[in-house]
C-alpha positions in Angstrom: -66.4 -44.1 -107.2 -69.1 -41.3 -107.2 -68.0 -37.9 -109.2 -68.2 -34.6 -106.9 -71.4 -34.1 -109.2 -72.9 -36.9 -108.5 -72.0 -36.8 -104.1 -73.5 -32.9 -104.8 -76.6 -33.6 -106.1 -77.7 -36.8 -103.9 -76.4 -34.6 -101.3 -79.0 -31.7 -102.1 -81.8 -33.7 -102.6 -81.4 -34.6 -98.8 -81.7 -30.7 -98.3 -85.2 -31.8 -99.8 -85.8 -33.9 -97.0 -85.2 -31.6 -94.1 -87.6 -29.2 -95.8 -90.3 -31.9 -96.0 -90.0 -32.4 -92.4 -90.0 -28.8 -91.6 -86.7 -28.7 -90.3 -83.8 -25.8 -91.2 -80.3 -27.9 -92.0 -78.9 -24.3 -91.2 -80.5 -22.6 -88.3 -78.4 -19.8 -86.3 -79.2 -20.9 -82.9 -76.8 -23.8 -81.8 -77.5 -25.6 -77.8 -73.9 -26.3 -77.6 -72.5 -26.0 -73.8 -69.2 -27.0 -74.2 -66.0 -27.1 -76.4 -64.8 -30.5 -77.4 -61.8 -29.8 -75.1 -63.5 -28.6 -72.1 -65.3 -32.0 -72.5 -62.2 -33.8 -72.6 -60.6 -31.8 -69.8 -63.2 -31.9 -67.4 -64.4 -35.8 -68.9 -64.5 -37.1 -65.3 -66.9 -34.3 -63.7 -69.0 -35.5 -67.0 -69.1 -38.3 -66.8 -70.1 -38.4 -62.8 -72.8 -36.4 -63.7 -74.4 -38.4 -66.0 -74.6 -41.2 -63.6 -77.0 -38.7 -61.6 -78.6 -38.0 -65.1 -77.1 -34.8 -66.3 -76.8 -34.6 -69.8 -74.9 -32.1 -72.0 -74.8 -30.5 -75.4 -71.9 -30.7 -77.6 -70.8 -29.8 -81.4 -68.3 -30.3 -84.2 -68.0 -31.2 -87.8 -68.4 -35.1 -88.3 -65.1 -36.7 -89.2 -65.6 -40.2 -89.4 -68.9 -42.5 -89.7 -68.7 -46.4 -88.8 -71.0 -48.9 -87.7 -74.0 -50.2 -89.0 -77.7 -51.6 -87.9 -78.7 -50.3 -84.7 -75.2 -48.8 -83.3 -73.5 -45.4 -85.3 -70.1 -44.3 -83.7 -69.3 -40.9 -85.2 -66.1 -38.8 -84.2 -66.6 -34.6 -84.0 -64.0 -32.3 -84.5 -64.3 -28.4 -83.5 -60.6 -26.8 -83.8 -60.6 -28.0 -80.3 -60.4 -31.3 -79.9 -62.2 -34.7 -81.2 -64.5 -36.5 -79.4 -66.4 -39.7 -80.2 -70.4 -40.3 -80.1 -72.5 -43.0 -79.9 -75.9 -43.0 -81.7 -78.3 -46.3 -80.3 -81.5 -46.6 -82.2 -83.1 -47.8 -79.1 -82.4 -44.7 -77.3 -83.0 -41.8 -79.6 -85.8 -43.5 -81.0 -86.8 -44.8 -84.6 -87.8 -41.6 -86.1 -84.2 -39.5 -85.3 -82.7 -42.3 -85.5 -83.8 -43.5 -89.1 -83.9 -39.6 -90.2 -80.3 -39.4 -89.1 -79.4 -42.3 -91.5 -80.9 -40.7 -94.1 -79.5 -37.3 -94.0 -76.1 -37.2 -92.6 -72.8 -37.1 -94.2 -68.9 -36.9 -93.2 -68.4 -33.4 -93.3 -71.8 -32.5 -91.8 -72.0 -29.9 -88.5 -74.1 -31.3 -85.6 -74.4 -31.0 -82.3 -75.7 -33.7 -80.0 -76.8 -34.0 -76.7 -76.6 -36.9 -74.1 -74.5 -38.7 -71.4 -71.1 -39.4 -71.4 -69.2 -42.2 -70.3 -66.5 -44.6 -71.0 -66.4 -47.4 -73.9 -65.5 -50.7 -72.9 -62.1 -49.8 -74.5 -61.4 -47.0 -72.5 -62.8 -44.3 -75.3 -64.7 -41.2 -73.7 -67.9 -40.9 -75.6 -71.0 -39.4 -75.2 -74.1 -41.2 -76.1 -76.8 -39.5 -77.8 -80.1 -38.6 -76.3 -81.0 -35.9 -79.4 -79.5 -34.3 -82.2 -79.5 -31.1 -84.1 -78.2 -30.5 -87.8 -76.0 -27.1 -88.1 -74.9 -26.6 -91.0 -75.5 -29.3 -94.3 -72.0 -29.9 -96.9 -72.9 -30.6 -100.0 -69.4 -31.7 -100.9 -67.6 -34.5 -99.4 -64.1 -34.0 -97.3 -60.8 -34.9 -99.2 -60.0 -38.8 -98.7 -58.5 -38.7 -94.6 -54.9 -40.5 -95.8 -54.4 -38.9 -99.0 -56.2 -35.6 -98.3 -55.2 -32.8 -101.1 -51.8 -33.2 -103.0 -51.8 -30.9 -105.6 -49.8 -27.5 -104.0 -52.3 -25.0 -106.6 -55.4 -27.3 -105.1 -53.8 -26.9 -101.5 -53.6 -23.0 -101.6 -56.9 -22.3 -103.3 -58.9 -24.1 -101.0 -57.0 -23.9 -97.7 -59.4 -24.8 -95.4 -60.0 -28.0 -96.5 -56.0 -28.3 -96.3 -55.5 -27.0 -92.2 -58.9 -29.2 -91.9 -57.6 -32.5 -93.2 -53.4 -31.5 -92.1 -52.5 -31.3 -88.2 -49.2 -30.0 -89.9 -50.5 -27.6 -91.3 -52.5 -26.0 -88.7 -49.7 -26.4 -86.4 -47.8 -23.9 -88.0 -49.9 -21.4 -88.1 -50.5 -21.9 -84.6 -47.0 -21.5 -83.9 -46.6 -18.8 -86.2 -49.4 -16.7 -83.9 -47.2 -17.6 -81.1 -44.4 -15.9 -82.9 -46.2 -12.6 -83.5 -47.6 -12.5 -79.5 -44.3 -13.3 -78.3 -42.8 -10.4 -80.5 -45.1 -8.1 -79.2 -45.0 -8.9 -76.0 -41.2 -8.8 -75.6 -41.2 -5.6 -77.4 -44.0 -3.8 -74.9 -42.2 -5.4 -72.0 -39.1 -3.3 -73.1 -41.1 -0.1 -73.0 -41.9 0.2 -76.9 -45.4 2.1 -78.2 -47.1 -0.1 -81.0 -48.8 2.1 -83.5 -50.3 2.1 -87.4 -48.4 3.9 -89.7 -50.2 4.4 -93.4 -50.0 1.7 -96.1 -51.1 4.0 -98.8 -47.8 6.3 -99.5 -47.0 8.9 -102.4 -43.4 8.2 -101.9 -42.3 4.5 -100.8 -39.8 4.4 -98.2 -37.7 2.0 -96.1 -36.5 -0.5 -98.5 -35.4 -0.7 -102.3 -38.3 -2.7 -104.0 -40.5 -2.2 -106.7 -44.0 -1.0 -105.5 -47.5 -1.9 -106.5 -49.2 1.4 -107.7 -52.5 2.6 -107.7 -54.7 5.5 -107.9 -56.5 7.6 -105.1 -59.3 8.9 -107.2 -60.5 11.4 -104.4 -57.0 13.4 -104.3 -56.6 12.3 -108.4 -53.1 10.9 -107.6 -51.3 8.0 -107.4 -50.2 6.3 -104.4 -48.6 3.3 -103.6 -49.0 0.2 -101.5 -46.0 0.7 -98.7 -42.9 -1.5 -98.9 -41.7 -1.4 -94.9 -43.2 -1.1 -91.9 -43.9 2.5 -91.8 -40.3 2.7 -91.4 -39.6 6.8 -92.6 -43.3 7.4 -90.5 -41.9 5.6 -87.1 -39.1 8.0 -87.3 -41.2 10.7 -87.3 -42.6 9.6 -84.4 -38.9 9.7 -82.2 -38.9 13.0 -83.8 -42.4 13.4 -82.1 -41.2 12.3 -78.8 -42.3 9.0 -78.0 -38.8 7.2 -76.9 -39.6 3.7 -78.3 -42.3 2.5 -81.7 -42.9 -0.7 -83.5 -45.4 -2.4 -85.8 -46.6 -5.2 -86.7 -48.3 -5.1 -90.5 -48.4 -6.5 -94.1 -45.9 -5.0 -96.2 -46.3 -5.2 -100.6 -43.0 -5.8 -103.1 -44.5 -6.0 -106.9 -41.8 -8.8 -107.7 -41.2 -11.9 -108.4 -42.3 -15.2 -106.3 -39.7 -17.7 -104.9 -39.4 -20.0 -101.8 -37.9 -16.7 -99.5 -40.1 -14.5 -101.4 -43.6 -13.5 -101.8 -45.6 -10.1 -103.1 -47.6 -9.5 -99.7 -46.0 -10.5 -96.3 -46.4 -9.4 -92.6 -42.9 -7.9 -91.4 -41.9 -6.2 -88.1 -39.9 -2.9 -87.6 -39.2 -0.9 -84.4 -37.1 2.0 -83.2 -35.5 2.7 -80.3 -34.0 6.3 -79.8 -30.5 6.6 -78.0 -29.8 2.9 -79.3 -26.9 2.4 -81.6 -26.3 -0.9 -83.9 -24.3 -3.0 -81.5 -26.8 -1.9 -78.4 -29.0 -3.2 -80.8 -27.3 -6.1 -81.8 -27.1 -7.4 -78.2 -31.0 -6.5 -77.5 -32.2 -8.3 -80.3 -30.1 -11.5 -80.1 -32.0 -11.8 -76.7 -35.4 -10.7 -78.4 -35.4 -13.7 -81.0 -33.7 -16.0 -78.7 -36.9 -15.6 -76.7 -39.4 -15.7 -79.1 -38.1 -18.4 -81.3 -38.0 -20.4 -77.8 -41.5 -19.3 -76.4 -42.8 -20.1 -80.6 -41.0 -22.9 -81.5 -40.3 -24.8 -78.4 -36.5 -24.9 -79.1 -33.6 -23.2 -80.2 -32.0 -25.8 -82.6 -33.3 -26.3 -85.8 -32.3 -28.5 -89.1 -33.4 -26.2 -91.9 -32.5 -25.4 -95.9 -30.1 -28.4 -95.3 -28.5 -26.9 -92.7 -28.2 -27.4 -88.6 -28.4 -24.2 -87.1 -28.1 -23.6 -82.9 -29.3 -20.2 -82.2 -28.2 -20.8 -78.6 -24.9 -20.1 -78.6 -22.8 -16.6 -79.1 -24.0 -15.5 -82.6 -20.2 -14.6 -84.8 -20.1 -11.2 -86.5 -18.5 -11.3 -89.9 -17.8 -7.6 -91.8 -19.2 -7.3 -95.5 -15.9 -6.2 -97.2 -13.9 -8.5 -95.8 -16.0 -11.6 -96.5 -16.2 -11.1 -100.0 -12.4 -10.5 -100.6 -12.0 -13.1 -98.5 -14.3 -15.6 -100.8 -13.6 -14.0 -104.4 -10.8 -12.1 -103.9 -12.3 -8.8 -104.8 -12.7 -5.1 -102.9 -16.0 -4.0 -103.6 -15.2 -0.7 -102.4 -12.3 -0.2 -104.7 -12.8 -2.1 -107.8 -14.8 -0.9 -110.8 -18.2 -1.7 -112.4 -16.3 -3.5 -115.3 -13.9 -5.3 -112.6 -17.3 -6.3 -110.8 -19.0 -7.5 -114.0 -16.2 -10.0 -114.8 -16.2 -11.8 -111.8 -19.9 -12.3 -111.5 -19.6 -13.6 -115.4 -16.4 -15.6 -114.1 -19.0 -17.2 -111.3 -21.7 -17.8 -113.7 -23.8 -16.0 -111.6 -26.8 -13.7 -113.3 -27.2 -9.9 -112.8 -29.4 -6.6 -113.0 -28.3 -3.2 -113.6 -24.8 -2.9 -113.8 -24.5 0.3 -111.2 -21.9 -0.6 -108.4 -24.5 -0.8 -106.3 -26.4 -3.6 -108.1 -23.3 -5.3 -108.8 -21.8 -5.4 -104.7 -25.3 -6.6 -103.7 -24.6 -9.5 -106.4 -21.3 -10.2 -105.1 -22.3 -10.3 -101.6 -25.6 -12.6 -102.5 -23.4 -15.3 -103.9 -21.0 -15.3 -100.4 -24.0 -15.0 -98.5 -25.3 -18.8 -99.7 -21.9 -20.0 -98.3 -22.7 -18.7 -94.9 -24.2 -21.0 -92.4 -24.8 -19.3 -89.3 -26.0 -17.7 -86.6 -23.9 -14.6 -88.0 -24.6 -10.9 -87.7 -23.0 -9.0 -90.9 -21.7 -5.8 -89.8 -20.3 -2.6 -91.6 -22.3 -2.7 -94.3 -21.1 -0.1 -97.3 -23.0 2.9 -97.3 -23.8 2.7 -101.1 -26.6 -0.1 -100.6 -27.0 1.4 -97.3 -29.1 4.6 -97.9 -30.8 5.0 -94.9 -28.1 3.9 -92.2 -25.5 6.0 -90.5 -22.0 6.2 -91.4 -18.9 4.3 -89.9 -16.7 7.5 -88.2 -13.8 5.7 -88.8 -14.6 4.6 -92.1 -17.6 6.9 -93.9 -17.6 4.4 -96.9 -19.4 2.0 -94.6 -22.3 2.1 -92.1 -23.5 0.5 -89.0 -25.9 -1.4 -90.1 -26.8 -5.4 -89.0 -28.4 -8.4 -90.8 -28.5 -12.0 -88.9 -27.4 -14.6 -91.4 -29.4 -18.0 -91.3 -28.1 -20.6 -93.8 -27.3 -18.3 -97.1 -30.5 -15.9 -96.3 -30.4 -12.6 -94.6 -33.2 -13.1 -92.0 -33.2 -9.4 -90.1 -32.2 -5.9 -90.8 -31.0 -3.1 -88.6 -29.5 0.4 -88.7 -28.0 3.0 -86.7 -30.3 5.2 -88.3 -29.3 8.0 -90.2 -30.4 11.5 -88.7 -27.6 13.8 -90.5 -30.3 15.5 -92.9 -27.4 16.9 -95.1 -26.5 13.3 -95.2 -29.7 12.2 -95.9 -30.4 14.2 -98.6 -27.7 13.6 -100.7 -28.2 9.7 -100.3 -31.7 10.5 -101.7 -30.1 12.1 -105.0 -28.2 9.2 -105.3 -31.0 7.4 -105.5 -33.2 9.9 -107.5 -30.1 9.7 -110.2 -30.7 5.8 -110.6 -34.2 6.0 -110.6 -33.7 8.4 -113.8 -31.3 5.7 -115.0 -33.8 3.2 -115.1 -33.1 1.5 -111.5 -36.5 0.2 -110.9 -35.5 -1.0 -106.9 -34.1 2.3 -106.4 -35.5 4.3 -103.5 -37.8 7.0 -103.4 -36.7 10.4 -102.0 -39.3 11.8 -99.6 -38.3 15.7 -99.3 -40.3 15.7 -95.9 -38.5 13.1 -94.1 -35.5 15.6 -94.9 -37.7 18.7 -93.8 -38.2 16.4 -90.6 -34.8 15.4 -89.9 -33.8 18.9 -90.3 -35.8 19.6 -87.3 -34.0 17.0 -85.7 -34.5 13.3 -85.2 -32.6 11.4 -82.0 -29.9 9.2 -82.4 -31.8 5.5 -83.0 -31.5 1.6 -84.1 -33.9 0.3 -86.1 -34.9 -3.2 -86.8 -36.8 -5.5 -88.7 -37.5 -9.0 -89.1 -40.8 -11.1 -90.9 -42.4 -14.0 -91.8 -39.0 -14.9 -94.1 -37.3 -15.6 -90.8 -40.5 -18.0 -89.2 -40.8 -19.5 -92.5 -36.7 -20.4 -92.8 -37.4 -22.3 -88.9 -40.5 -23.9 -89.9 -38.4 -25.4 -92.9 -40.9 -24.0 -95.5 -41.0 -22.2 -98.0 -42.9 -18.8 -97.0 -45.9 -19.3 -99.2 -46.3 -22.3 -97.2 -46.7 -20.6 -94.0 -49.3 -18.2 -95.4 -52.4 -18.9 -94.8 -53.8 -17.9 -97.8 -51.0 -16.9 -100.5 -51.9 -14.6 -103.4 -53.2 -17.3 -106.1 -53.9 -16.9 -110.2 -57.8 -17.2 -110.7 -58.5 -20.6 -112.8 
């Protein structure tokens, strides 16, 4: 077997020969009339006008090469479709004929003109009349059954990987079809979609750590946003326009994992005069319908779990689901109390502020749940952006849908009490002084805005975690080009 070295160089010195016969092996001007699946689709029309001597012009990347003497059957691929031609020595001539025998390679781009018609084997085909190098590869395809198997070799060169993987492209086909279908939905119920900034001096919306940088113009530093524009879509209901939502990449400088990943695409809206269960009810519908329209179904066997999104989705309260599973009240017991039953469960932990230590309690129950579930009532200390329960102010209306052990969505009654606000955001400033690198960011200005008065409001978000969590994947996987270390 022939190195990638050795395939290379034979490879350019055929460039050689398309340069001794005065012909470009990448011109910019391509004859092609029709997509491989147009010529598939309308094959019959084709194939009746070639009987009256109508010939076509079509192109792709060259897939397969068999045959031998006189005879070449080659297969094209375009992203469309694949299609088979047929080269005959006796009808393109000796000189094309010959030259193509000399030049071309799997992996080539051609296009080719001629008749089509219908192998004695019932193949469509077009037979060659002419044909036109497009664009020369100097390295060869991965081997068709075995393609690329190394995941690092996979991600870095991810085209050969969609190419050679119907899988593969499939997913990020479907995953489109998730994003339209979110959109769409979303317009159809009368929301704006706008842009928010993704440079920010303050990062709001979520606890994370940031990725920082410096704005050398204003001589600051600013950093890469972790939501969806979340405190600047408020701003907007504070503006006036009823209904907001975007679609954009989000940045969280932390650590990889199948769920997790440094740069993802998340959506958020906001829907004034909408509380949490208004909210809860709209968007059951909204990813009912776009997980059908996406995925083609509503059942799914993923993370070793069978999961029906069709039926009535349960709703479980936070509190009560961890008493119930470990037999503690995170809202009354202590730090210390906390501490020992996360060392009694073996299970690690950062920071030892309540707040770090009930999300750590809750992330352990949460792996237990299955699902569909909605978690509800929410405590308001690792809620800092959500509105308070009235009948319980230790606890806040906020919503995550539960997909076997992962939280896949997040939703608030959003908080528009600026008195409330602002003392959340000294809670926070006070653990970011104690070291709490998640904590979030106070933004003085969202407080100014509130102050002039925001409407009452839910607001969601879900992401590619959730599309990846259908798919079955893990969310690197459904990336089409993840974040990779440079060899």
């Amino acid at each position: 077997m022939s190195s990638i070295d050795e395939i290379r160089g034979l490879r350019i010195k055929k460039l050689a020969l398309f340069k001794k016969k005065g012909v470009n092996p990448y011109p910019a001007e391509s004859k092609r009339e029709l997509y491989l699946k147009e010529a598939i689709d309308s094959f019959d029309a084709l194939e009746k006008g070639a009987k009256e001597g109508k010939m076509k012009w079509i192109a792709g990347r060259i897939m397969s090469i068999r045959g031998q003497g006189a005879i070449i059957f080659i297969t094209l691929y375009d992203g469309t479709g694949v299609f088979q031609a047929l080269l005959k020595k006796d009808v393109l001539g000796d000189e094309k004929f010959d030259f193509w025998n000399e030049v071309v390679d799997i992996g080539d781009f051609v296009e080719v003109q001629g008749k089509f018609f219908t192998t004695k084997r019932g193949e469509k085909t077009i037979e060659a009349q002419d044909w036109v190098m497009l664009s020369k590869s100097l390295r060869p395809l991965p081997e068709k059954w075995h393609g690329l198997v190394d995941v690092d070799e996979r991600f870095r060169k991810r085209y050969l990987d969609i190419l050679m993987n119907p899988e593969i492209k499939d997913i990020f086909i479907k995953k489109e079809k998730f994003w339209d279908a979110t959109r769409k939905f979303l317009k159809k119920e009368g929301f704006l979609e706008v842009e928010t900034p993704t440079l920010e001096i303050t990062t709001g919306g979520a606890e994370a750590k940031p990725f920082q940088t410096h704005h050398h113009d204003f001589d600051i530093d600013v950093y890469l946003r972790i939501s969806v524009g979340e405190l600047w879509q408020k701003r907007l209901l504070a503006a006036g326009f009823p209904r907001v939502f975007e679609i954009g990449r989000c940045y969280r400088n932390e650590g990889s994992s199948p769920e997790h990943t440094q740069e993802f695409t998340n959506m958020e809206f906001y829907a004034s005069y909408m509380d949490y269960r208004q909210g809860m009810e709209f968007t059951e519908k909204m990813i009912k319908e776009v997980v059908q329209e996406s995925f083609g179904t509503l059942k799914f066997e993923t993370h070793e779990a069978k999961i029906n999104l069709s039926k009535k989705w349960e709703r479980i309260t936070y509190v009560d689901t961890i008493k119930k599973m470990l037999k503690i009240d995170v809202l009354e017991a202590s730090e210390k109390e906390m501490m020992k039953k996360l060392d009694e469960l073996k299970v690690k932990y950062e920071g030892v502020n309540k707040e770090r230590l009930t999300d750590s309690l809750w992330k352990h129950c949460r792996k237990q749940i299955v699902g569909p579930a909605w978690l509800i009532d929410v405590p308001k200390l690792v809620s800092p952006l959500s509105k308070a329960k009235p009948e319980n102010p230790l606890l806040t209306e906020r919503v995550q849908l539960i997909l076997a052990g992962a939280e896949m969505t997040n939703g608030f009654s959003e908080l528009n009490d600026p008195v409330d606000q602002a003392e959340r955001f000294e809670v926070q400033r006070k653990l970011i002084k104690a070291g709490d690198k998640e904590a979030m960011m106070p933004d003085d200005e969202f407080v100014e805005m509130l102050e002039h008065g925001m409407p009452p409001a839910f607001g969601f978000a879900y992401g590619e975690r959730l599309f990846a969590f259908l798919a079955d994947k893990p969310i690197r996987e459904t990336q089409m080009f993840p974040l990779m270390r440079p060899k």
